[in-house]
ROTOR-111841 format. One line per 5 residues: number of its first residue (from 1); their letters; for each residue x, y, z of N, C-alpha, C, O. Coordinates in steps of 0.2 Angstrom, whole numbers. Each point is the difference from the previous one (the first is absolute). Layout:
BEGIN
NUM> a> X,Y,Z,X,Y,Z,X,Y,Z,X,Y,Z; ...
This chain:
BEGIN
1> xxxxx> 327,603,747,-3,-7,-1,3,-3,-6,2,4,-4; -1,-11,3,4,-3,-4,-1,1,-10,4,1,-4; -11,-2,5,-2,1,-8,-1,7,0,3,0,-5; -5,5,6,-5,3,-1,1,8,4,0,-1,6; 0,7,-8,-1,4,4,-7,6,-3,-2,6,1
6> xxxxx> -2,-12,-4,-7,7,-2,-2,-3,6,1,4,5; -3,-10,-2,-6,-1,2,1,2,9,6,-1,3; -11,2,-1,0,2,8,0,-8,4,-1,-5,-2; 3,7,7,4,-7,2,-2,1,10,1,4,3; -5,-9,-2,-3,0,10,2,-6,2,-1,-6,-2
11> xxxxx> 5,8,8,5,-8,4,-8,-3,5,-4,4,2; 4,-10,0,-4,-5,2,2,-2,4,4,-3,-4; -4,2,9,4,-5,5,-7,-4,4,2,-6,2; -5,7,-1,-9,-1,3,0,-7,0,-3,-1,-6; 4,-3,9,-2,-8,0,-8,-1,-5,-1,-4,-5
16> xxxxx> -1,8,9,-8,-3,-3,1,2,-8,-1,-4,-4; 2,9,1,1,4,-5,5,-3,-7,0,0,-6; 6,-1,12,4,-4,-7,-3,-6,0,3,-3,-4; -6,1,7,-5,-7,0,-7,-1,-5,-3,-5,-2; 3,11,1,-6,3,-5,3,1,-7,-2,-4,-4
21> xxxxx> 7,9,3,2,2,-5,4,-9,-3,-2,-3,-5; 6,0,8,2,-6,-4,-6,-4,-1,-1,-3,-5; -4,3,9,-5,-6,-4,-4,3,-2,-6,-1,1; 7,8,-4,-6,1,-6,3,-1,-8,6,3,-1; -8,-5,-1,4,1,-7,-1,5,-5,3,0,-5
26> xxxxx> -6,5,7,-1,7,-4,5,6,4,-1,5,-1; 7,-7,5,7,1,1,4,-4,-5,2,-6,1; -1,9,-6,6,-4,-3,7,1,2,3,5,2; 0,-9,-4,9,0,0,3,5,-7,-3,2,-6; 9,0,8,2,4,-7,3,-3,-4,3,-5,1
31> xxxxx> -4,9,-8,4,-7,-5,4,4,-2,-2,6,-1; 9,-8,-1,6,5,0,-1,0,-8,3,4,-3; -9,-9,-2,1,2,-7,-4,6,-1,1,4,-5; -7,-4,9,-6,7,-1,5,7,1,-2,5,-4; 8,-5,8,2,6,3,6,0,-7,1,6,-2
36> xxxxx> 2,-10,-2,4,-1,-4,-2,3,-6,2,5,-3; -8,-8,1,-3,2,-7,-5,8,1,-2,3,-5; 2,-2,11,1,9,-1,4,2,0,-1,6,-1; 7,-7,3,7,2,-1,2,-1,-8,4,5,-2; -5,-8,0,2,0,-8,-9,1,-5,0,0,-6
41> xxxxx> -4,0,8,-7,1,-2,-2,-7,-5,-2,0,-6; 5,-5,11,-1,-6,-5,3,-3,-6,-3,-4,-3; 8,7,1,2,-1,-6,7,-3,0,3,-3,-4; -3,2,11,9,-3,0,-1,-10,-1,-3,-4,4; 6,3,-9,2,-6,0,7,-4,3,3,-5,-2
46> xxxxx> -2,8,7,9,-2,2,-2,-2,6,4,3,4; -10,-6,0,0,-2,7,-5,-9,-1,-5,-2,4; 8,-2,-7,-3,-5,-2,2,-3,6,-6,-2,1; 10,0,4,1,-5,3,-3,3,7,-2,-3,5; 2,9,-4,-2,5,6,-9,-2,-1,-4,0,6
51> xxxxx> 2,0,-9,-6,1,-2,-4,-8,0,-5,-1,3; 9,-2,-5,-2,-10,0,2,-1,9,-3,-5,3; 7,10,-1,2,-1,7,-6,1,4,-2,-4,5; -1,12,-7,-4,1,6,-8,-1,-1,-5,2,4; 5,-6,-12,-6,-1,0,-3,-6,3,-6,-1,2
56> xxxxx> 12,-3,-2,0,-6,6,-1,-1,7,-2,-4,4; 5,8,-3,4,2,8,-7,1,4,-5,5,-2; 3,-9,9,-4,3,1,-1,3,4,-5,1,3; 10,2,-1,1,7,4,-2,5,-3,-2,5,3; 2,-6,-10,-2,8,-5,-6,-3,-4,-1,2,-6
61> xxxxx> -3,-6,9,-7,-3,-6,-6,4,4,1,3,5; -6,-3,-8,-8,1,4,-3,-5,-5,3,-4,-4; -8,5,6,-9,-5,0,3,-6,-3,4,-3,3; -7,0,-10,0,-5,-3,6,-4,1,1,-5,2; 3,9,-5,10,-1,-5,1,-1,7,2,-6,1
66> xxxxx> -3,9,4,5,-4,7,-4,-7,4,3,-4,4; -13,6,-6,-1,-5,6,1,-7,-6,-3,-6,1; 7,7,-7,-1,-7,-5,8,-4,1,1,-6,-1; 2,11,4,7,-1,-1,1,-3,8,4,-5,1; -7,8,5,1,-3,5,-2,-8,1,2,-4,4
71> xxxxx> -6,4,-8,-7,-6,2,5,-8,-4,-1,-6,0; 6,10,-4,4,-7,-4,6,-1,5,2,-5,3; 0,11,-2,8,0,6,-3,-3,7,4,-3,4; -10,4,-3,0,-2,7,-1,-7,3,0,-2,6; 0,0,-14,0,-9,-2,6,-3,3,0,-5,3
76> xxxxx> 6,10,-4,6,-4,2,1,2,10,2,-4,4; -3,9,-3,-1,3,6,-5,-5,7,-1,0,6; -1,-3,-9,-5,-3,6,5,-4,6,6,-2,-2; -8,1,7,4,-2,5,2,-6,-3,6,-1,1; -10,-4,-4,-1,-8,-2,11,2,-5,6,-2,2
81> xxxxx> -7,6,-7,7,0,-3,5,4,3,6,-1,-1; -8,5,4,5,3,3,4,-4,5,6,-1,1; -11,-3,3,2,-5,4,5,-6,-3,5,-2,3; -7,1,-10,4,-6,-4,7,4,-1,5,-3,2; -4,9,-5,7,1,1,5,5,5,5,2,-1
86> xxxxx> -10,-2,7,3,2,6,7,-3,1,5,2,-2; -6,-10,4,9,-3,1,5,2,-2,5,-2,3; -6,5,-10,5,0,-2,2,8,1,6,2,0; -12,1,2,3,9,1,1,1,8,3,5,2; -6,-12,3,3,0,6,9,-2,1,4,5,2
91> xxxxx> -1,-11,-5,6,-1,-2,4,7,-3,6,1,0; -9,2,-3,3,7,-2,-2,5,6,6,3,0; -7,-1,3,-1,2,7,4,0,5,2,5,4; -1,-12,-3,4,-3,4,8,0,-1,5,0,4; -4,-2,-13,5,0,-2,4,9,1,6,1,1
96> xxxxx> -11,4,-2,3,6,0,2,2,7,6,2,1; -9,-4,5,-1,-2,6,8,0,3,4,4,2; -4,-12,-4,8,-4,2,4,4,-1,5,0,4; -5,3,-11,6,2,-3,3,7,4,6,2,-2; -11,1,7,1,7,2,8,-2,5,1,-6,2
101> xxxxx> 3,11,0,8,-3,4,-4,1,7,-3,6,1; 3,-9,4,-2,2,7,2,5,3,1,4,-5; 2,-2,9,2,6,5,4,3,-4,6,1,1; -9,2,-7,0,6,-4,-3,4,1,-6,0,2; 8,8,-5,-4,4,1,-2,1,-9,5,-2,-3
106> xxxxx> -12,4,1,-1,-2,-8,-5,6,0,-4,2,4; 5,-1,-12,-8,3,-3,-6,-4,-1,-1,-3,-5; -2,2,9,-6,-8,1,-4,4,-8,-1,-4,-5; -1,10,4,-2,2,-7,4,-5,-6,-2,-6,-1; 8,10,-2,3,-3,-4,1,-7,-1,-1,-4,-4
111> xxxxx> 5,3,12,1,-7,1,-3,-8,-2,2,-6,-1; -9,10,3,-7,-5,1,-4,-1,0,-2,-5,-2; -2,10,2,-6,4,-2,-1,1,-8,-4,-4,-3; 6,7,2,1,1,-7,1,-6,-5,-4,-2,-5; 8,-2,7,3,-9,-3,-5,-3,2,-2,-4,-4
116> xxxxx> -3,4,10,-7,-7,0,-2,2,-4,-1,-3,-5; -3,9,6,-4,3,-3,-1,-1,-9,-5,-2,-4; 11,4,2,3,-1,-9,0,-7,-2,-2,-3,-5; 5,0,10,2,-8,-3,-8,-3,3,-3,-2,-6; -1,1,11,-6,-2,2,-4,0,-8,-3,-5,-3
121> xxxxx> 3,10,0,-8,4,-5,5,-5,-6,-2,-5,-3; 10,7,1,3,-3,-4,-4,-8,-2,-2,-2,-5; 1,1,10,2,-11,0,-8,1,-1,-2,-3,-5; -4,8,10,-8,-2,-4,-1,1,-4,-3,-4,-2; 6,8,-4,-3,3,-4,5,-4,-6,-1,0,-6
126> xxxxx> 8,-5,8,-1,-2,-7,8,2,-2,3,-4,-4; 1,8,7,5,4,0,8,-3,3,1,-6,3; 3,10,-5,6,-3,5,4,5,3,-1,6,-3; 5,-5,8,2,4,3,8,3,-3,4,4,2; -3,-9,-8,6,3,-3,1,6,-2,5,3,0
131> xxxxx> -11,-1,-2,0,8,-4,-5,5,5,-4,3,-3; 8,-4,11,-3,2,3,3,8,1,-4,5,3; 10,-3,-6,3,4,1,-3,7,-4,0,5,2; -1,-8,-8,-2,2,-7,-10,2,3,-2,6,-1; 0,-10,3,-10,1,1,-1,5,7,-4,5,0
136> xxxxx> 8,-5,4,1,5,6,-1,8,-4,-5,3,-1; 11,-2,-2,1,7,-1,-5,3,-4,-1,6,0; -3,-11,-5,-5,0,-5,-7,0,3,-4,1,-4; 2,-2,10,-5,-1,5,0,7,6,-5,2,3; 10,-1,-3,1,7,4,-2,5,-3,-3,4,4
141> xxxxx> 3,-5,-12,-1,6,-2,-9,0,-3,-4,5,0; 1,-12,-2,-6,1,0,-4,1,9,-3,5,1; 4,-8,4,-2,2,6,1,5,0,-5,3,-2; 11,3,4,-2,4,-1,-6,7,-5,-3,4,2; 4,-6,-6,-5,1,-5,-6,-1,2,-2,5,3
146> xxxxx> -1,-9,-3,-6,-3,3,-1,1,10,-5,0,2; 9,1,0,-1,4,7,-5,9,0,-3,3,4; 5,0,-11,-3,4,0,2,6,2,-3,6,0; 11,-7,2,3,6,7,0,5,-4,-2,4,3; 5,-2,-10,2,4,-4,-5,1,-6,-4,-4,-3
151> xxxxx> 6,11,2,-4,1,-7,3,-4,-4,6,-1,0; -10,-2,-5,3,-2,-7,0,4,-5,-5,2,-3; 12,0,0,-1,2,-8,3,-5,-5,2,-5,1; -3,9,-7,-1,-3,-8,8,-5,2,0,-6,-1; 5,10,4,9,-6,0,-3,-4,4,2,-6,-1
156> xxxxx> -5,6,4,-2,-6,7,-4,-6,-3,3,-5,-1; -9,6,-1,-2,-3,-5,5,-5,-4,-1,-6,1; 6,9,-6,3,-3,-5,4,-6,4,0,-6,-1; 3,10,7,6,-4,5,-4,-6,3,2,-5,2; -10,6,-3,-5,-5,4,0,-7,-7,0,-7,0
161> xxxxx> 0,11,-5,-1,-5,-7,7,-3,2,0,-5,4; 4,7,-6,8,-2,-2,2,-6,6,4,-4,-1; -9,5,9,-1,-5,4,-1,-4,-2,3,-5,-3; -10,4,3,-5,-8,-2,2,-2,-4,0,-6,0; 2,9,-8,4,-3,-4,6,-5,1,1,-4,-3
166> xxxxx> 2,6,7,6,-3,2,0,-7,6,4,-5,1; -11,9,3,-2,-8,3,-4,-5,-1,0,-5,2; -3,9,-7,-2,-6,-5,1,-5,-6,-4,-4,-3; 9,4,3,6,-1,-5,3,-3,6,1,-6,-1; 2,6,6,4,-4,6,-3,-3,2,2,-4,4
171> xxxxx> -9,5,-5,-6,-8,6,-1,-2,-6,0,-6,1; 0,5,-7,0,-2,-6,5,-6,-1,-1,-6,-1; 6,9,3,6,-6,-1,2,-4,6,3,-6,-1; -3,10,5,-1,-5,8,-6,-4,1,1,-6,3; -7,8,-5,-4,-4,1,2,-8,-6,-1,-5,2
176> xxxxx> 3,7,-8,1,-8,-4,7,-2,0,1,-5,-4; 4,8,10,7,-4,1,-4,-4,6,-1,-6,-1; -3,10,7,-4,-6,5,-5,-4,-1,-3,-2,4; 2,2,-10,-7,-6,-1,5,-6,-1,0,-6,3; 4,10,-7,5,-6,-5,3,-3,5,1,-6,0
181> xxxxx> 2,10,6,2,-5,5,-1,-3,6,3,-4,3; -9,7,-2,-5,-2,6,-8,-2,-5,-6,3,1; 6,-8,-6,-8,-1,-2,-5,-2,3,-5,-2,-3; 5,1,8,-4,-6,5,-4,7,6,-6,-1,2; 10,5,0,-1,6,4,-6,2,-1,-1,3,-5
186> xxxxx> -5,-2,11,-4,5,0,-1,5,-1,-5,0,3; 6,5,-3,-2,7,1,-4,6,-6,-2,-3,-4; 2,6,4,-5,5,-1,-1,1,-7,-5,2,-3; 13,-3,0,1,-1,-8,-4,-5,-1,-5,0,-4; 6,-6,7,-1,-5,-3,-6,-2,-1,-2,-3,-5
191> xxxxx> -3,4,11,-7,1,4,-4,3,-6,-6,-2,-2; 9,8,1,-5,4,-5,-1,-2,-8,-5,1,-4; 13,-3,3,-3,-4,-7,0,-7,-1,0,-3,-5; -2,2,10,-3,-8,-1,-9,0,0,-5,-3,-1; 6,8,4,-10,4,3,-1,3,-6,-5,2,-1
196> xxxxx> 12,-1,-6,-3,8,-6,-2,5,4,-4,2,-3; 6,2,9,-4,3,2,2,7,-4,-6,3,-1; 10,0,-1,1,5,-4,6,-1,-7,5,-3,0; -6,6,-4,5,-1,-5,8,2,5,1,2,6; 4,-4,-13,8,1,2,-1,6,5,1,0,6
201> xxxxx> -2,7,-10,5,5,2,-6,2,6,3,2,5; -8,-3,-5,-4,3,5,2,-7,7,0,2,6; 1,-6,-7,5,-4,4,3,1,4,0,-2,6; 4,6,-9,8,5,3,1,5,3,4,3,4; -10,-1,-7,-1,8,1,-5,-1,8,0,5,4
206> xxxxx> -3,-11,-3,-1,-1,6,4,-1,5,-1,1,6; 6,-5,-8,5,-3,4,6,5,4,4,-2,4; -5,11,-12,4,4,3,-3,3,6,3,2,4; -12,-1,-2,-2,2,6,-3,-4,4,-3,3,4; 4,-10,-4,3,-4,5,8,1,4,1,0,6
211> xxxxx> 2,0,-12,7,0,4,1,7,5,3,0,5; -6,6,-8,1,5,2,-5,1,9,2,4,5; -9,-9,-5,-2,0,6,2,-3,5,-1,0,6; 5,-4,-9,4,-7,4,7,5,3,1,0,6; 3,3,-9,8,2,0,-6,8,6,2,3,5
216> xxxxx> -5,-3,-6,-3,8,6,-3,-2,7,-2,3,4; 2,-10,-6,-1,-3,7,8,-1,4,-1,-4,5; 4,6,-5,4,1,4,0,9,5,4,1,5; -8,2,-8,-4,5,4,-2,0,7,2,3,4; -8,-9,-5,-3,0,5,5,-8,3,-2,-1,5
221> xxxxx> 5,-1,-7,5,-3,3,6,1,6,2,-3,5; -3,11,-9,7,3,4,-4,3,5,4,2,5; -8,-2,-5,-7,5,6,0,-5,4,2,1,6; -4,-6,-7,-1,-8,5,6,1,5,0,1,6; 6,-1,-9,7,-2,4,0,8,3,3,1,5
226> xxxxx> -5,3,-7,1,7,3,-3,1,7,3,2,5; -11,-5,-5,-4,-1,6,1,-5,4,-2,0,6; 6,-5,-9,1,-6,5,7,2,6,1,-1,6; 4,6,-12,8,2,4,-2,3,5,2,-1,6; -9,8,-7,-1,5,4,-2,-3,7,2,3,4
231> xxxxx> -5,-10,-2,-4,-2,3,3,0,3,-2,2,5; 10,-4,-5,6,-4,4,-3,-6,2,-6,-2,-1; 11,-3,5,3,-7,-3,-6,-3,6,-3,-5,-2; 2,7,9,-6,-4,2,-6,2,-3,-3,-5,-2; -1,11,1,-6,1,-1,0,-4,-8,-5,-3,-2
236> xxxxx> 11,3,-2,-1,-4,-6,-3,-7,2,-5,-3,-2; 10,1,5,-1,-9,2,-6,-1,1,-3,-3,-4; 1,7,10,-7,-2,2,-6,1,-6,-4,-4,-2; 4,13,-3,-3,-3,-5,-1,-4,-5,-5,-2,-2; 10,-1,0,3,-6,-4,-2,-7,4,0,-5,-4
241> xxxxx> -1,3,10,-2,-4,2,-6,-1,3,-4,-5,0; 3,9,2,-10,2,-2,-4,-2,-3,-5,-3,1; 8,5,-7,-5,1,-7,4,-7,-6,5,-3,0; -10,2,-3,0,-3,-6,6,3,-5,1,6,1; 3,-8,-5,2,1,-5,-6,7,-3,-1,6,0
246> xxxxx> -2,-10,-3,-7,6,-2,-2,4,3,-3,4,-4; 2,-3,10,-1,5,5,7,5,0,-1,6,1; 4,-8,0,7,5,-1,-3,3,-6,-4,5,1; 5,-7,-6,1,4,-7,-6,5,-1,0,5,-3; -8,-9,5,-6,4,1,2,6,4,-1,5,-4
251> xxxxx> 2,-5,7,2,5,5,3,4,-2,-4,5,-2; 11,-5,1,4,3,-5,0,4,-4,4,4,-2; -9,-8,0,0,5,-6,-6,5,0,-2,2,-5; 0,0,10,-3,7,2,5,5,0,-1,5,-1; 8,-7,1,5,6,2,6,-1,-5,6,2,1
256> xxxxx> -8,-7,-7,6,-2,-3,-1,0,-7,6,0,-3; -12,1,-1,-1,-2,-6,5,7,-4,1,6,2; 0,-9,-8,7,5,-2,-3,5,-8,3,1,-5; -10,0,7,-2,5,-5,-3,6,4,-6,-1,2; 7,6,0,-1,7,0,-7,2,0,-4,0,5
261> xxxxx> 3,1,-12,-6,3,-2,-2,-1,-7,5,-1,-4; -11,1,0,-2,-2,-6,-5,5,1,-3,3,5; 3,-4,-14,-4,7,-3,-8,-5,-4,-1,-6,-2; -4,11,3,-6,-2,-3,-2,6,-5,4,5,1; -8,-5,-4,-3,5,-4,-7,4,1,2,5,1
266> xxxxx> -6,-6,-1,-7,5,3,-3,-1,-8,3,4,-4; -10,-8,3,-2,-4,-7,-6,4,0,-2,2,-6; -3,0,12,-7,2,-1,-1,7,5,3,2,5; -9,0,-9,1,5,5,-3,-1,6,1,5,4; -6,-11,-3,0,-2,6,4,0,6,-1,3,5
271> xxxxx> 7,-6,-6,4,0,4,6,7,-1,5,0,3; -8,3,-6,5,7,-1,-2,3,5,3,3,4; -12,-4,-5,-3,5,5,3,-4,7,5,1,3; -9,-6,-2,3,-3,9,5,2,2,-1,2,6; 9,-1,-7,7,0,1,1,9,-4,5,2,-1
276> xxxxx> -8,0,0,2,9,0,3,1,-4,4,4,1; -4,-7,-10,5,-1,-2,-2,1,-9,-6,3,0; 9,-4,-6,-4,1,-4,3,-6,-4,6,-1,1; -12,-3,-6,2,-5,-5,7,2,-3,0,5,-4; 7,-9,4,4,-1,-3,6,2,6,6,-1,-1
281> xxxxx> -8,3,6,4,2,8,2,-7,2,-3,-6,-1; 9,6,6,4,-6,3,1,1,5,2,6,3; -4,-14,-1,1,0,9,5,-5,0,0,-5,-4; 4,7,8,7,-3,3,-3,-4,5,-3,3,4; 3,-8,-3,-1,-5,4,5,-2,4,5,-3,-2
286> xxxxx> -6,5,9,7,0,5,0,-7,3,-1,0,7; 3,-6,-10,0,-6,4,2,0,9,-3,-1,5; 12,5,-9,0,-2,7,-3,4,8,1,-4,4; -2,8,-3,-5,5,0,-8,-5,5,-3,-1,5; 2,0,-14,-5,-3,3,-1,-7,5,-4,1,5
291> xxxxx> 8,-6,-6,3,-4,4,2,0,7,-1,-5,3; 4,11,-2,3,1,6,-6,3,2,-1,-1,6; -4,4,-8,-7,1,4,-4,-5,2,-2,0,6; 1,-6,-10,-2,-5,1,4,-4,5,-4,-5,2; 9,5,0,6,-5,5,0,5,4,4,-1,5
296> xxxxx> -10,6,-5,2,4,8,-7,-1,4,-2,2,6; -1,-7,-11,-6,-6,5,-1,-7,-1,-5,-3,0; 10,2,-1,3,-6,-1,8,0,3,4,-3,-3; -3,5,8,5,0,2,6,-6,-3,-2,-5,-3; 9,9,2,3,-4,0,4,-2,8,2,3,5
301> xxxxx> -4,-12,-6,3,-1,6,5,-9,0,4,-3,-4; -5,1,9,1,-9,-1,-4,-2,1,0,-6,0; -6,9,4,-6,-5,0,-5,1,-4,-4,-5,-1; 2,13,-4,-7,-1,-2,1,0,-5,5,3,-2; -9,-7,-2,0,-4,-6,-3,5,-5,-6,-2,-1
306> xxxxx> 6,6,-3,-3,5,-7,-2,-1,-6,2,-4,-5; -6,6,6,-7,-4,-4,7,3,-9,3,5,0; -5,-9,-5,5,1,-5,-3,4,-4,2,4,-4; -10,-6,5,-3,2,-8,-1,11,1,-2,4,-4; 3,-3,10,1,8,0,7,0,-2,1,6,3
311> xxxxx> 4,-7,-5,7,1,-3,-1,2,-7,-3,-4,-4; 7,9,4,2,2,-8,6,-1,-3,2,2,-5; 2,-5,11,5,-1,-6,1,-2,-5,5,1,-3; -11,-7,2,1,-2,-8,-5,1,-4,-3,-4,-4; 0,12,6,-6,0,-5,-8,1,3,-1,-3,6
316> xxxxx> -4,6,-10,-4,-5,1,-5,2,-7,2,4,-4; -8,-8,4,-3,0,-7,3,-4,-6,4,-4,1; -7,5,-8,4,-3,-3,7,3,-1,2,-3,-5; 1,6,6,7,1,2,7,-3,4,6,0,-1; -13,-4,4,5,-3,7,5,-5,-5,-2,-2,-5
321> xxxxx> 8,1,9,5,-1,-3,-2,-7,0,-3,-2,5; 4,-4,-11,-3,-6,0,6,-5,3,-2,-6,1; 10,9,0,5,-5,3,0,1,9,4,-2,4; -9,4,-2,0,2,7,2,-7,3,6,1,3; -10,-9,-4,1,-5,1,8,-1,0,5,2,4
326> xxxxx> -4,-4,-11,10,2,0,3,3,5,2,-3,6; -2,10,-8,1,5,7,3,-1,8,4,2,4; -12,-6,-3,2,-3,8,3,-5,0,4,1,5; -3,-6,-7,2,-5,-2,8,4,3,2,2,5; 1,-1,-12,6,2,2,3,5,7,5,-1,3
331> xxxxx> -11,6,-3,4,2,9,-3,-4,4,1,2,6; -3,-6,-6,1,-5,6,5,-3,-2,4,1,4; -3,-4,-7,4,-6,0,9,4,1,5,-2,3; -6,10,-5,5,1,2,2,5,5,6,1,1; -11,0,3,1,3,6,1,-7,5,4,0,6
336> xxxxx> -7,-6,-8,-1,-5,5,8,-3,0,2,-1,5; 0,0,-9,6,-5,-3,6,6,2,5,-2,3; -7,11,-6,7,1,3,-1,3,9,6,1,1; -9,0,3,-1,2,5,2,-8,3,3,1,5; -4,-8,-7,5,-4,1,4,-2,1,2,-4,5
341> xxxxx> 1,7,-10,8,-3,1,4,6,1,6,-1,3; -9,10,-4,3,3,4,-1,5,4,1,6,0; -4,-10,7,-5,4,5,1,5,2,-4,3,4; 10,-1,-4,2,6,5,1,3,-4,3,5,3; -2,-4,-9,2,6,-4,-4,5,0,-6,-1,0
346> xxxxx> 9,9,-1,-3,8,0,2,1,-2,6,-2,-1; -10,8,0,2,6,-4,5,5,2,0,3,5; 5,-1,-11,5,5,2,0,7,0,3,4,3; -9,-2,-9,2,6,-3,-8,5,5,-4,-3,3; 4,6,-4,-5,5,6,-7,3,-5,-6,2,2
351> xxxxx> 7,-3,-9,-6,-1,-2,-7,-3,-2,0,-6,-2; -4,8,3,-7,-3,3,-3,2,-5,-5,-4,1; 4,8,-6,-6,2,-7,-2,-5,-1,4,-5,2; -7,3,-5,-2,-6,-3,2,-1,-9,1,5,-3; -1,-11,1,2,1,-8,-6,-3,-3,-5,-4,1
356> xxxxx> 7,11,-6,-7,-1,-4,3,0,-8,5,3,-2; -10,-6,-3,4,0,-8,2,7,-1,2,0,-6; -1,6,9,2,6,-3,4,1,4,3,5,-1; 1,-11,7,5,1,3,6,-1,-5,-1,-4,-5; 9,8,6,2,-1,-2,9,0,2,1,5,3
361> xxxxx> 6,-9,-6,4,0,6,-1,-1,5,3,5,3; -7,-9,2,-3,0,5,5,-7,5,1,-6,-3; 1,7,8,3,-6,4,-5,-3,4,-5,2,1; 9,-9,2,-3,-2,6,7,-3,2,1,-6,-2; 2,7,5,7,-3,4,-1,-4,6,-5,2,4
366> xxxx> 8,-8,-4,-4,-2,8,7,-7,1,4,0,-4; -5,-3,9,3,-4,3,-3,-5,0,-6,-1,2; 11,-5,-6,-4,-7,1,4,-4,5,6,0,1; -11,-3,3,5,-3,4,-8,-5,3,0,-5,4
């Protein structure tokens, strides 16, 4: 397990159960600074930007500190703003779209995927795609980090510091070459300190795990085009023309969301006793797992419409992820826009795993046409 090898560790895949465990709030999430400062027993002063990171971050927050920090962010998130600077992340959709060469064969990953995904979250949040070279390889290494796949030691940590330092210093100065050249622009920069909602660096330090939930949405992205190629080119059609833009993606994402599995902690001993388990023990919570339980009564089909609020891929409880809205938005708009312009295109390569943030060197080859 990623932080941690005292503690006893039980995988969940149970619909009902991981339904339970994320909306009880006495499962907390892990905080990479509690596992740190027993690793140094508190005395290390050398993880300042790591720390300002994850005490923001609401992937690694519980009770209060997360439900204060969501209740400001979720201000910008409402369908009402997200809807206002759509156009301009549709036209980047489109614009990535056009640019793809037709009856080529390509890494739809590298090629596409990865570039909406990075440049889309860039333009919400405030950002520019110039220094996109530079934010990629600096986001890989926090995802994985934060995926949980590997043990963390004391060098990883350091390598985790010497990260967010460095991307925060580059959203620092990207963020005030694009004010200065776009001031008029809405997005998430701008939104938040017009609202004061957080000081300077806690600002940034949100904006570094904005960018990093926005850039791993090409996970469950790459999962959409995986089950759509699998379908082959009529049962596609027919599902694609059936369904709603939003019904596509509802759907979908029973079998496509691009997170794994996530960790809880075990807080009381009530619930140590119910789950066989003892206060301070981790349940692995197997999304996808559980999902694919739930989509095997809910058929996936082109006719029966899945109820959404049983889907876990973005969560549930105060956990659930707050850009979900966003989210759809863009795989509709980009499954609708490229299935388009180019309908007959499949897949080349014989792999079917699905990608998940602990994927890695992973292809999708395919044929545009």
């Amino acid at each position: 397990m990623g932080l941690t090898n005292q503690a006893k560790m039980k995988s969940i895949h149970s619909p009902k159960a991981c339904d339970e465990i994320l909306k009880n709030k006495n499962f907390e999430v892990l905080s990479m600074v509690d596992f740190l400062n027993v690793m140094t027993e508190g005395t290390s002063n050398d993880f300042y930007y790591l720390k300002l990171f994850t005490g923001t971050n609401l992937f690694l927050t519980n009770g209060e500190e997360h439900l204060s920090a969501k209740k400001k962010l979720k201000l910008f998130f409402t369908p009402s703003v997200i809807d206002s600077i759509f156009p301009h992340i549709k036209q980047i959709v489109r614009r990535c779209i056009d640019e793809l060469p037709a009856n080529s064969e390509i890494d739809l990953l590298e090629k596409f995927i990865i570039k909406v995904s990075s440049y889309s979250i860039y333009q919400a949040l405030g950002l520019s795609k110039k220094y996109h070279d530079k934010y990629l390889p600096y986001m890989n290494i926090l995802l994985k980090a934060l995926s949980l796949s590997q043990p963390l030691k004391l060098k990883d940590y350091y390598e985790l510091e010497r990260t967010i330092d460095k991307l925060f210093h580059l959203i620092e100065k990207d963020l005030l070459e694009n004010q200065s050249s776009s001031p008029g622009d809405m997005n998430f920069y701008t939104f938040s300190r017009n609202k004061e909602m957080f000081s300077r660096e806690k600002t940034i330090a949100h904006i570094i795990f904005l960018l990093g939930a926005g850039i791993s949405n090409q996970f469950t992205m790459a999962n959409m085009f995986l089950n759509l190629f699998n379908m082959g080119k009529e049962k596609r059609e027919l599902f694609l023309k059936n369904n709603s833009s939003f019904e596509v993606v509802d759907k979908l994402l029973y079998f496509s969301g691009g997170v794994e599995t996530i960790y809880r902690r075990i807080t009381t001993e009530e619930l140590a006793e119910k789950f066989e388990m003892s206060v301070g023990d981790l349940t692995a919570i197997e999304l996808a797992k559980a999902n694919k339980e739930v989509a095997g009564k809910c058929p996936f089909s082109t006719t029966v419409k899945s109820p959404s609020n049983l889907n876990f891929a973005f969560g549930k409880g105060i956990h659930r992820c707050i850009g979900d809205y966003y989210s759809c938005l863009i795989l509709e708009e980009v499954l609708t826009y490229f299935f388009k312009v180019f309908p007959n295109s499949r897949q080349l390569s014989n792999h079917d795993e699905p990608f998940y943030t602990t994927s890695e060197n992973r292809k999708l080859f395919v044929l545009l046409n």
